[in-house]
Backbone as ProteinMPNN parsed JSONL, in Angstrom:
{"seq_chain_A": "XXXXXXXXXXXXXXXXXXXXXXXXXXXXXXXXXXXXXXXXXXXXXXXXXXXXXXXXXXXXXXXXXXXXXXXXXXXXXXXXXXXXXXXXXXXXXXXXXXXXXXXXXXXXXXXXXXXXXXXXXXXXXXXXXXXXXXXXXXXXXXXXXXXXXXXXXXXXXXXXXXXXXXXXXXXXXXX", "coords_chain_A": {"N_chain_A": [[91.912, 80.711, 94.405], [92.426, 80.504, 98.182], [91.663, 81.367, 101.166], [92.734, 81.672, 104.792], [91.962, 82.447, 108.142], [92.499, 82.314, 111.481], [91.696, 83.099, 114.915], [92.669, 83.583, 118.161], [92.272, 83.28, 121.694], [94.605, 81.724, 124.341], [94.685, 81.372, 126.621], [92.664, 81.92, 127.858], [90.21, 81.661, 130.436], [91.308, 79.493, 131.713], [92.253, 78.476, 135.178], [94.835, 78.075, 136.263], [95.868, 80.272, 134.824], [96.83, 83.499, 136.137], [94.114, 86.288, 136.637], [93.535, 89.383, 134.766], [96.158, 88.774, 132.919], [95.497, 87.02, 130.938], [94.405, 87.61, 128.623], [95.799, 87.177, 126.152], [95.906, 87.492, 122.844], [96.48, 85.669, 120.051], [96.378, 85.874, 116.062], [96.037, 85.038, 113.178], [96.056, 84.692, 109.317], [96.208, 83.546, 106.775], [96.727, 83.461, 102.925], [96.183, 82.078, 100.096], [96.898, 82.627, 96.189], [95.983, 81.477, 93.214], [96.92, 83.296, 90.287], [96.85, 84.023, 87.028], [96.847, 85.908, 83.897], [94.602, 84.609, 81.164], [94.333, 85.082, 78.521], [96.425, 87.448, 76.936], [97.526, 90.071, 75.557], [99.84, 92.569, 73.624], [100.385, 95.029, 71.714], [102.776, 97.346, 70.977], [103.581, 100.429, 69.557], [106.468, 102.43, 67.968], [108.202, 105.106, 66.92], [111.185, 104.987, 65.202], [114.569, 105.075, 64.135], [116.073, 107.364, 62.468], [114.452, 108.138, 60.223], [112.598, 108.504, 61.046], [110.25, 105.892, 61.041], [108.005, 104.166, 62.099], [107.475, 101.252, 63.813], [106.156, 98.123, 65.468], [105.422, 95.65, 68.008], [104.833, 92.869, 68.984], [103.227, 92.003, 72.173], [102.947, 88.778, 74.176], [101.476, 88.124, 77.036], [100.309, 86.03, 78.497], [99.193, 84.109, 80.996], [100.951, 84.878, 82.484], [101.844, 85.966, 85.955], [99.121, 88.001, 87.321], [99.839, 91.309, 87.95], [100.94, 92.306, 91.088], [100.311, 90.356, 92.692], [100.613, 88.467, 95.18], [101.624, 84.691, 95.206], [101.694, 83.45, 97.915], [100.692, 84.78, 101.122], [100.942, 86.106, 104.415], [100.027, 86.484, 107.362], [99.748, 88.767, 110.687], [99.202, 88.602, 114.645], [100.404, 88.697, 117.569], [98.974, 89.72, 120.607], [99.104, 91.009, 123.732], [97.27, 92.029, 126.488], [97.889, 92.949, 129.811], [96.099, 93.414, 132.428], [95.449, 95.621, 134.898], [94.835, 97.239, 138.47], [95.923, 99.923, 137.688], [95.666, 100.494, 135.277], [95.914, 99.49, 131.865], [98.58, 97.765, 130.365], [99.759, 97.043, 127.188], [101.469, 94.824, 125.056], [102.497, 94.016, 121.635], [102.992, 92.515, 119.475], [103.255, 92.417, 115.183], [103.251, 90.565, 112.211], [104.013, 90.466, 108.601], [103.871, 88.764, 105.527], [104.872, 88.28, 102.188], [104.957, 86.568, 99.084], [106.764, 86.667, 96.189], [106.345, 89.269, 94.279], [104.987, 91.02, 91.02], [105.641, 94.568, 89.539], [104.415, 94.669, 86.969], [103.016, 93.23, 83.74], [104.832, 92.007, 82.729], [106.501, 90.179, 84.135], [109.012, 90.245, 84.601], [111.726, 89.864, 86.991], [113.55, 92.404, 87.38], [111.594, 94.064, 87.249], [109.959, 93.733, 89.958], [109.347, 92.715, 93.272], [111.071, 90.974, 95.808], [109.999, 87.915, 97.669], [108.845, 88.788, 100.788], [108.969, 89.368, 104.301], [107.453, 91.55, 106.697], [107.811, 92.929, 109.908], [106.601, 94.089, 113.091], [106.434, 96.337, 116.56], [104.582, 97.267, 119.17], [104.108, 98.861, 122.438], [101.589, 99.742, 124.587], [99.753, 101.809, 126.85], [97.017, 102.582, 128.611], [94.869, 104.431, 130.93], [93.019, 103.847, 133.811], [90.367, 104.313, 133.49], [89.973, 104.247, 130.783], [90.238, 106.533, 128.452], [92.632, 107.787, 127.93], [95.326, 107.035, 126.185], [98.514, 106.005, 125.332], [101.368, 105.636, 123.142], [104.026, 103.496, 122.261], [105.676, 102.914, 119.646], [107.492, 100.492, 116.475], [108.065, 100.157, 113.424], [108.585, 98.317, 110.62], [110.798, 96.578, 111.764], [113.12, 95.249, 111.442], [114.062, 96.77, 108.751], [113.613, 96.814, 107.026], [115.057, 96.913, 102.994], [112.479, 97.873, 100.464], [110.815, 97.707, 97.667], [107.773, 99.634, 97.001], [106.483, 100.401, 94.893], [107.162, 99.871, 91.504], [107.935, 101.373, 88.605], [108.26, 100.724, 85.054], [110.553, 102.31, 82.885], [112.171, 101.793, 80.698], [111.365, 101.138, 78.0], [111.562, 104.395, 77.169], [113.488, 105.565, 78.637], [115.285, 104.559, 79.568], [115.57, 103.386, 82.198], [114.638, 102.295, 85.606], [112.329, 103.057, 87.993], [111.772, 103.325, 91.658], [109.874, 103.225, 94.001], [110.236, 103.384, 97.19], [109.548, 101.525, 100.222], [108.757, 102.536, 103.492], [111.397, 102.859, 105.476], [113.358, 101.378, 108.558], [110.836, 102.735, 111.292], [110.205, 104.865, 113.911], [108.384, 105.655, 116.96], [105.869, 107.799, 118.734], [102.251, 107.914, 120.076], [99.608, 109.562, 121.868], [96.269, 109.28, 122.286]], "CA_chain_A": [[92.597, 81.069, 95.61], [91.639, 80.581, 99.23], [91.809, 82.28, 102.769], [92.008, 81.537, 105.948], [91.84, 83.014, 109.562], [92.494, 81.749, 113.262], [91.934, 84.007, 116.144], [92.951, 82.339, 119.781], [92.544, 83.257, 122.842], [94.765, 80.038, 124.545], [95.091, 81.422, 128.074], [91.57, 82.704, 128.473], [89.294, 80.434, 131.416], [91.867, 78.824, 132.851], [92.157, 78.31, 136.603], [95.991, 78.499, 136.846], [96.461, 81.739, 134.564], [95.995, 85.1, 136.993], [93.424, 86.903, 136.048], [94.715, 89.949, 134.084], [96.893, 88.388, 132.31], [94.305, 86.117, 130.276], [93.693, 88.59, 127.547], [96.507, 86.786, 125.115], [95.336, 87.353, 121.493], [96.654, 85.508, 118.501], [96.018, 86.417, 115.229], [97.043, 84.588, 111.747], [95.593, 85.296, 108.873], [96.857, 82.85, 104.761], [96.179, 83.415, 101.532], [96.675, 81.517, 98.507], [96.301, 82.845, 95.44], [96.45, 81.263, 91.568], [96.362, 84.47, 89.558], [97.461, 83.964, 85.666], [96.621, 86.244, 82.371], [94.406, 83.658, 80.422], [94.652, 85.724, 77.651], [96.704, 88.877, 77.142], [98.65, 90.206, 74.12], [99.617, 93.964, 73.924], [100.86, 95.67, 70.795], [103.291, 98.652, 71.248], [103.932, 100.806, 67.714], [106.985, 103.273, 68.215], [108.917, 105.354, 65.765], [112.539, 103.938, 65.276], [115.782, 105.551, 63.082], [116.277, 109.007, 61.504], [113.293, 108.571, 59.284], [110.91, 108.013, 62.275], [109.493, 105.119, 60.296], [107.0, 103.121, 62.69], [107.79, 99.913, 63.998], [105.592, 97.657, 66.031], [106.332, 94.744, 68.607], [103.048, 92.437, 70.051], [104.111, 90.664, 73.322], [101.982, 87.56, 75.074], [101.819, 87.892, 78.51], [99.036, 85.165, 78.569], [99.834, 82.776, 81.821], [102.361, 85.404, 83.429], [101.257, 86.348, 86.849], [99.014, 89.171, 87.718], [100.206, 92.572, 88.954], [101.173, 93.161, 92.786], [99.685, 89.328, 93.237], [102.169, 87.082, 95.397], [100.698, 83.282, 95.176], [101.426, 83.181, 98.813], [100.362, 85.868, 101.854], [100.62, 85.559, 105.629], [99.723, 88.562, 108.327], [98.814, 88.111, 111.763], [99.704, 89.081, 115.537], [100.083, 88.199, 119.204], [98.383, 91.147, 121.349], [99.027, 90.526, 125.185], [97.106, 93.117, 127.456], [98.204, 93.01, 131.383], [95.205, 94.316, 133.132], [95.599, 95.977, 136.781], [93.458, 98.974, 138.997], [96.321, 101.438, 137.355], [95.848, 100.734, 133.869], [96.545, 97.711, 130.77], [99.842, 97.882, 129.788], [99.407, 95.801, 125.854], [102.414, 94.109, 124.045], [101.819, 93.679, 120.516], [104.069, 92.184, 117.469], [102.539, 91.79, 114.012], [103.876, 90.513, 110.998], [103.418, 89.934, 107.116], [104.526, 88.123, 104.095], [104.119, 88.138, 100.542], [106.053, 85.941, 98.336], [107.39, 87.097, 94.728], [105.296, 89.997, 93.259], [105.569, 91.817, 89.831], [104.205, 95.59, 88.628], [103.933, 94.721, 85.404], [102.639, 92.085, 83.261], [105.492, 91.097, 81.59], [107.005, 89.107, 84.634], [110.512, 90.505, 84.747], [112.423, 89.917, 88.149], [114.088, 93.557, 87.733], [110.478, 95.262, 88.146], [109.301, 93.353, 90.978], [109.752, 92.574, 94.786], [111.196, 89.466, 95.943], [109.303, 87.368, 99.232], [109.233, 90.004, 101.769], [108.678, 89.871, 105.839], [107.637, 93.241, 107.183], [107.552, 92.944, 111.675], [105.908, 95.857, 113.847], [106.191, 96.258, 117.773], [104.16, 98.744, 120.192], [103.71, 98.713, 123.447], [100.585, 101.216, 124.752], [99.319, 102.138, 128.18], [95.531, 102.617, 128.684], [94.345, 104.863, 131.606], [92.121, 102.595, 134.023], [88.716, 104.718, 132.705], [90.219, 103.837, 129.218], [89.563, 107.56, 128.248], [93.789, 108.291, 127.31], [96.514, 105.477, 125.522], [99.901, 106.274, 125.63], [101.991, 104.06, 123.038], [105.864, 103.295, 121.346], [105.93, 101.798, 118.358], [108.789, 100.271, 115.879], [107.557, 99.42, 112.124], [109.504, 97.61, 109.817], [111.333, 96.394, 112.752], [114.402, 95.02, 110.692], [114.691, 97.803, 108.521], [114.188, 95.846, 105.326], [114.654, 97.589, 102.117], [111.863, 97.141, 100.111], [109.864, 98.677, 97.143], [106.336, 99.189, 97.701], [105.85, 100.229, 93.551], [108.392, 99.878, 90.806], [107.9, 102.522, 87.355], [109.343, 100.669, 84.147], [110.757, 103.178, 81.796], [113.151, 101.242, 80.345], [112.073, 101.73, 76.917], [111.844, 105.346, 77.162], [114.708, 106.52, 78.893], [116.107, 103.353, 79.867], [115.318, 103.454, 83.878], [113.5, 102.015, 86.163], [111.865, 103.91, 89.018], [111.39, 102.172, 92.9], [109.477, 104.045, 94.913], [110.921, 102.315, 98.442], [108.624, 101.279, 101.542], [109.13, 103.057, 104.767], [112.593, 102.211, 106.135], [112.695, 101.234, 110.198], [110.485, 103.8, 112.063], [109.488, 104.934, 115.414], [107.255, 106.685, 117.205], [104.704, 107.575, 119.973], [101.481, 108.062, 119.939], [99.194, 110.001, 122.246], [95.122, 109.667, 121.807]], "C_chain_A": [[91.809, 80.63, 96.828], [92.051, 81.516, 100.557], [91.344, 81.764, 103.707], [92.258, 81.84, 107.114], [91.322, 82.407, 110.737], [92.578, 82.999, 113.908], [92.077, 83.04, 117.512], [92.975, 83.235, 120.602], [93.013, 82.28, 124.172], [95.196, 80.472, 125.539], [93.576, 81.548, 128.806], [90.796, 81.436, 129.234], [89.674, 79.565, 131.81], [92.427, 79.002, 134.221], [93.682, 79.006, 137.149], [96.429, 79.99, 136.252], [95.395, 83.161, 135.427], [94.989, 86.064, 136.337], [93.971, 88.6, 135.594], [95.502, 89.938, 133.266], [96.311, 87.332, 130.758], [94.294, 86.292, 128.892], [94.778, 87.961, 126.266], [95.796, 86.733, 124.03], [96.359, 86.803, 120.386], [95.9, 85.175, 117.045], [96.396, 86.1, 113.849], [95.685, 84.823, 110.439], [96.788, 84.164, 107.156], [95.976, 83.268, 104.037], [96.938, 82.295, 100.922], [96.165, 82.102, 97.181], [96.505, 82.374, 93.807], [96.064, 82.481, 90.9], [97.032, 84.19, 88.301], [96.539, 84.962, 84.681], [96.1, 84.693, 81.899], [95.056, 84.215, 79.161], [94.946, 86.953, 77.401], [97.527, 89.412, 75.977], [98.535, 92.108, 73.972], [100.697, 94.401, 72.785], [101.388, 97.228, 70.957], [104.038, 99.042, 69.518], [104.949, 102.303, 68.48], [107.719, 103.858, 67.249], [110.267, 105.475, 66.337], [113.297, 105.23, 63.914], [115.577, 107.328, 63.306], [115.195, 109.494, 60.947], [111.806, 108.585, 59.953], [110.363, 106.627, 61.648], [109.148, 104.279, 61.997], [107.255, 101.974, 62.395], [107.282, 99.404, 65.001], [106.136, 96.084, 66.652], [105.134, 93.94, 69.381], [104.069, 91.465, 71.163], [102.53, 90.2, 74.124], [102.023, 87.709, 76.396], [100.934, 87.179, 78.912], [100.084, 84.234, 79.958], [100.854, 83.275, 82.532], [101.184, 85.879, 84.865], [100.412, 88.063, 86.943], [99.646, 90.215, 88.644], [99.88, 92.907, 90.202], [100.228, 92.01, 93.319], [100.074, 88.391, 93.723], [100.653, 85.877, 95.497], [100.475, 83.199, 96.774], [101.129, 84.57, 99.967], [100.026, 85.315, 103.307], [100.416, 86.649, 106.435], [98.847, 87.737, 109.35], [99.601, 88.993, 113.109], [99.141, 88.337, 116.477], [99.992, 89.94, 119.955], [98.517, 90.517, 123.042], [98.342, 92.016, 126.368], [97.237, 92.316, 129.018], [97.083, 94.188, 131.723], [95.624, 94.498, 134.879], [94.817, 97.079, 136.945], [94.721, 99.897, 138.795], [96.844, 101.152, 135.877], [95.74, 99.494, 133.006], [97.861, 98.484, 130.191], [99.619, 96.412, 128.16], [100.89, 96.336, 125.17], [102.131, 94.237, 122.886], [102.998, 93.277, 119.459], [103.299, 91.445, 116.318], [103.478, 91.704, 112.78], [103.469, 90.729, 109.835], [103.907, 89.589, 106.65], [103.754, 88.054, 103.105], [105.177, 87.609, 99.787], [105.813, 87.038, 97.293], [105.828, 88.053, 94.267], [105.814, 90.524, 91.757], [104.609, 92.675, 89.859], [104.275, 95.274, 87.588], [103.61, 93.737, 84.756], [103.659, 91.206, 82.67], [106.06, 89.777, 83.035], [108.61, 89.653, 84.88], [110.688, 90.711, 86.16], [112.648, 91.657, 88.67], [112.468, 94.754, 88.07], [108.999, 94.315, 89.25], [109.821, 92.978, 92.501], [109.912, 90.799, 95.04], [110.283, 88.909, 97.525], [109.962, 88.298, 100.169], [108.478, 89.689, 103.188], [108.418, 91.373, 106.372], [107.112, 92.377, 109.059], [107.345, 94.33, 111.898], [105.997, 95.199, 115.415], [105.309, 97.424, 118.258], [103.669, 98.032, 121.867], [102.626, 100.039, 124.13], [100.495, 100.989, 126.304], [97.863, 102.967, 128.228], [95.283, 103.207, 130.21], [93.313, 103.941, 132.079], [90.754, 103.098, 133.616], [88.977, 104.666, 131.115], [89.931, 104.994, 128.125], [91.445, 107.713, 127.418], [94.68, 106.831, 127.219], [97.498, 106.545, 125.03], [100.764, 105.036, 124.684], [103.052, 104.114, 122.029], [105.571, 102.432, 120.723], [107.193, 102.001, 117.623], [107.918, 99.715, 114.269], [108.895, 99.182, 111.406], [110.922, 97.411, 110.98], [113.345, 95.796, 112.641], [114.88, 95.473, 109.595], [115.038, 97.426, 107.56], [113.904, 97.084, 104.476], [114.173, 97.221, 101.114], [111.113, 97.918, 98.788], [108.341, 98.306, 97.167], [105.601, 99.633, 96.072], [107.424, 100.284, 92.746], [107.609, 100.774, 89.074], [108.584, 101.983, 85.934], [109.368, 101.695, 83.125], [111.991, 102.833, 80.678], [112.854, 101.593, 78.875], [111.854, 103.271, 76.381], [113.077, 106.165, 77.311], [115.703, 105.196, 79.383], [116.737, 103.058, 81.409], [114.694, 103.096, 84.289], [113.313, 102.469, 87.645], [111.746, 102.83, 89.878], [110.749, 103.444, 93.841], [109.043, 102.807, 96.559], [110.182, 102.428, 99.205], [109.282, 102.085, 102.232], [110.601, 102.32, 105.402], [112.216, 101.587, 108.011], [112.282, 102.883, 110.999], [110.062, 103.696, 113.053], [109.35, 105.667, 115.729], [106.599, 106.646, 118.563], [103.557, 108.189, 119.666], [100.013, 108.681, 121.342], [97.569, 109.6, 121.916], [93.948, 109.362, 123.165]], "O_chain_A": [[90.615, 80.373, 96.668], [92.931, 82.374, 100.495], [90.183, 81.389, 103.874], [93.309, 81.234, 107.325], [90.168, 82.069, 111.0], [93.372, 83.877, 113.57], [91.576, 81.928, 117.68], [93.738, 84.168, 120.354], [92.156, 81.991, 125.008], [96.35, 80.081, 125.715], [93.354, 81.335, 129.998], [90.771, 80.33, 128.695], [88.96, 78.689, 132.295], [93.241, 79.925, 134.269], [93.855, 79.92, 137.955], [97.127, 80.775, 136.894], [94.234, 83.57, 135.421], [95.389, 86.595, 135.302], [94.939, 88.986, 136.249], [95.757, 90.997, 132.692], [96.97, 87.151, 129.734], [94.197, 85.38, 128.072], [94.423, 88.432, 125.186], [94.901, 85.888, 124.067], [97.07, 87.653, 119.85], [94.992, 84.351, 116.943], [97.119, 86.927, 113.294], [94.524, 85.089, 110.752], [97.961, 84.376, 106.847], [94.78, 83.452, 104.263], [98.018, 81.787, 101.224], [94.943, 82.074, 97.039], [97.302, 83.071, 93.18], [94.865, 82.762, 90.911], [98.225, 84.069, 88.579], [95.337, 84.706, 84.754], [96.806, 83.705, 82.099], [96.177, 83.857, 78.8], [94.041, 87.778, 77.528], [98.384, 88.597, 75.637], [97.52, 92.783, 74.148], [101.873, 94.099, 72.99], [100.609, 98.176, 71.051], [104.663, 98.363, 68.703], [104.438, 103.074, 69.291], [108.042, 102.999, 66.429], [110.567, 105.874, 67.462], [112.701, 105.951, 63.113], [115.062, 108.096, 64.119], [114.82, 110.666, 60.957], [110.621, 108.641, 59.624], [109.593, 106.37, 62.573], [110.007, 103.935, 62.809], [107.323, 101.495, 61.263], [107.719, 100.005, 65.983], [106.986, 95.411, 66.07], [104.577, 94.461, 70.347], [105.032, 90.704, 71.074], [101.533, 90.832, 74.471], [103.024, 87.167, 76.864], [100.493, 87.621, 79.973], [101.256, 83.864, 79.888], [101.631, 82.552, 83.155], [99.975, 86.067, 84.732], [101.011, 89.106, 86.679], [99.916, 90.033, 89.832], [98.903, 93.575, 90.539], [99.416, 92.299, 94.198], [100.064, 87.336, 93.09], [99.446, 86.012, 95.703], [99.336, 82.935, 97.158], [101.476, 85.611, 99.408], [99.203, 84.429, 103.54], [100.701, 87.776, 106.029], [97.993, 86.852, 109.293], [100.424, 89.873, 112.856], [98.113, 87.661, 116.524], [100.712, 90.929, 119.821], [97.895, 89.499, 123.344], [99.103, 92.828, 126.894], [96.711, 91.227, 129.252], [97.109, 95.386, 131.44], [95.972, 93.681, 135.73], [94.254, 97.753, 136.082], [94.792, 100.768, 139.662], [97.942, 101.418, 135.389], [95.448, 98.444, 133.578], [97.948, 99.607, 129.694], [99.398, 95.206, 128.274], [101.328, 97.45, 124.882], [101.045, 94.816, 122.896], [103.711, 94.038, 118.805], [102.836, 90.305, 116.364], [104.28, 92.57, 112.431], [102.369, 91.282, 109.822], [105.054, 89.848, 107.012], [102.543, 87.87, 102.979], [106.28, 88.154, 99.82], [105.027, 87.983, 97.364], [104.689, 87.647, 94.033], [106.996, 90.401, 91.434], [103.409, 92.457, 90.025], [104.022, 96.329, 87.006], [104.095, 92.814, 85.41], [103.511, 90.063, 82.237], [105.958, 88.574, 82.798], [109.221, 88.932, 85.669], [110.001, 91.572, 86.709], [112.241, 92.168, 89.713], [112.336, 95.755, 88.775], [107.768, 94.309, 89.237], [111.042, 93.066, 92.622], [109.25, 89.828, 94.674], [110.037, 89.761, 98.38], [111.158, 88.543, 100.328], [107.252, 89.786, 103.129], [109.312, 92.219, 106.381], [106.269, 91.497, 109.234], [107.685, 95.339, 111.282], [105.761, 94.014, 115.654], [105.383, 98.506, 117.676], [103.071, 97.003, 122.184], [103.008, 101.209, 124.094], [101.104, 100.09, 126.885], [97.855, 104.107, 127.762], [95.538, 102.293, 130.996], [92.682, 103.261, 131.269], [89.932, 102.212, 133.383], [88.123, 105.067, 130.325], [89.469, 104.661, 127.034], [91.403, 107.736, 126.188], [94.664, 105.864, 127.98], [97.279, 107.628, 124.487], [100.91, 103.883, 125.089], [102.907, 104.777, 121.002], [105.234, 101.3, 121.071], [107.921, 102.987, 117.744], [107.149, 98.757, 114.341], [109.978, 99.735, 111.596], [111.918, 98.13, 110.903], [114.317, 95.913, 113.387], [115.918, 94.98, 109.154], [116.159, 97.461, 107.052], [113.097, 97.98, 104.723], [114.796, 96.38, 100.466], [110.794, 99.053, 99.144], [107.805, 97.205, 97.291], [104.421, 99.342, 95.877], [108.499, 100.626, 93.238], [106.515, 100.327, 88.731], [109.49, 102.711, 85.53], [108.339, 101.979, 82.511], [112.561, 103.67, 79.978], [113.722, 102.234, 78.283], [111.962, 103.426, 75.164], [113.574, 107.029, 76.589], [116.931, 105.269, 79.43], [117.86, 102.678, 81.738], [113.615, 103.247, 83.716], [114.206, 102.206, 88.45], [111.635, 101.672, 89.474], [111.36, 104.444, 94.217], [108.176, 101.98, 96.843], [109.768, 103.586, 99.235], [110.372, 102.476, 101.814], [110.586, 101.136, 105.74], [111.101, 101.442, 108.512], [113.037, 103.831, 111.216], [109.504, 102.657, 113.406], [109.866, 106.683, 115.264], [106.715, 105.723, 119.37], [103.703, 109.142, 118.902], [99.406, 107.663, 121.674], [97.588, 109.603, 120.685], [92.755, 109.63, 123.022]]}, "name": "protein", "num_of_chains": 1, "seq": "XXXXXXXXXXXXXXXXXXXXXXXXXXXXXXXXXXXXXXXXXXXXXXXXXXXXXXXXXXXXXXXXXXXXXXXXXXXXXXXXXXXXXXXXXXXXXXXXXXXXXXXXXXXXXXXXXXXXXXXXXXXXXXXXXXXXXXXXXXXXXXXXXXXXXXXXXXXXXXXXXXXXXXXXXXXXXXX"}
């Protein structure tokens, strides 16, 4: 796998941008990751019929992707603080992505998450002695529905559990 991270500041020390305004932060942030099972093989023994009689089933999952490991991953943000003598008023929108994950080793579509975007906004307000912040936020900004773990029980009861991300929320924040 690799990683890699840009930070910018692409307004800061120039002549024509007002001072104040300068403070533009962006923020990116890739992965890549090859993750495969070299070798994996997992023997499940369950009792079957009327007579209970024990019956066993080995499955390969050699070369299937690891668990909750997308190949690809992106996350980052633009931060804009507006400085003045009655305060910073700061912008902010951050994203993420994660292509195709799976919980489980076997690889099955039905217990995993497909390439997912999550967006966030807030806007804060900073006291000019920087002592109190004041700030509205929006997460999951489009209110995707998403699972953040999946439970197979399929051959138990023949279900599979999603325990779902945060829907769109909002808020304020005081500190």
């Amino acid at each position: 796998g690799a990683e890699i991270e840009v930070r910018s500041h692409p307004l800061y020390g120039y002549e024509w941008v007002p001072e104040g305004i300068d403070g533009l932060e962006i923020f990116t942030s890739f992965g890549w990751l090859n993750s495969h099972y070299t070798d994996f093989t997992q023997t499940l023994t369950a009792a079957v019929g009327d007579a209970g009689q024990l019956e066993s089933n080995t499955f390969d999952y050699s070369g299937n992707r690891l668990i909750n490991s997308p190949e690809f991953a992106f996350a980052g943000y633009a931060a804009w603080p507006w400085v003045s003598n009655y305060g910073t008023l700061t912008t902010r929108f951050d994203w993420t992505f994660k292509s195709e994950i799976f919980f489980g080793p076997e690889n099955d579509p039905n217990v995993g998450e497909d390439a997912l975007w999550l967006m966030n906004i807030r806007l804060g307000y900073t006291t000019p002695d920087g002592v109190v912040e004041l700030a509205g936020w929006v997460r999951n900004l489009t209110d995707k529905a998403y699972s953040g773990d999946i439970l197979n029980l399929t051959r138990f009861q023949g279900t599979i559990l999603h325990a779902m991300g945060d829907p769109r929320t909002f808020g304020a924040t005081l500190q």
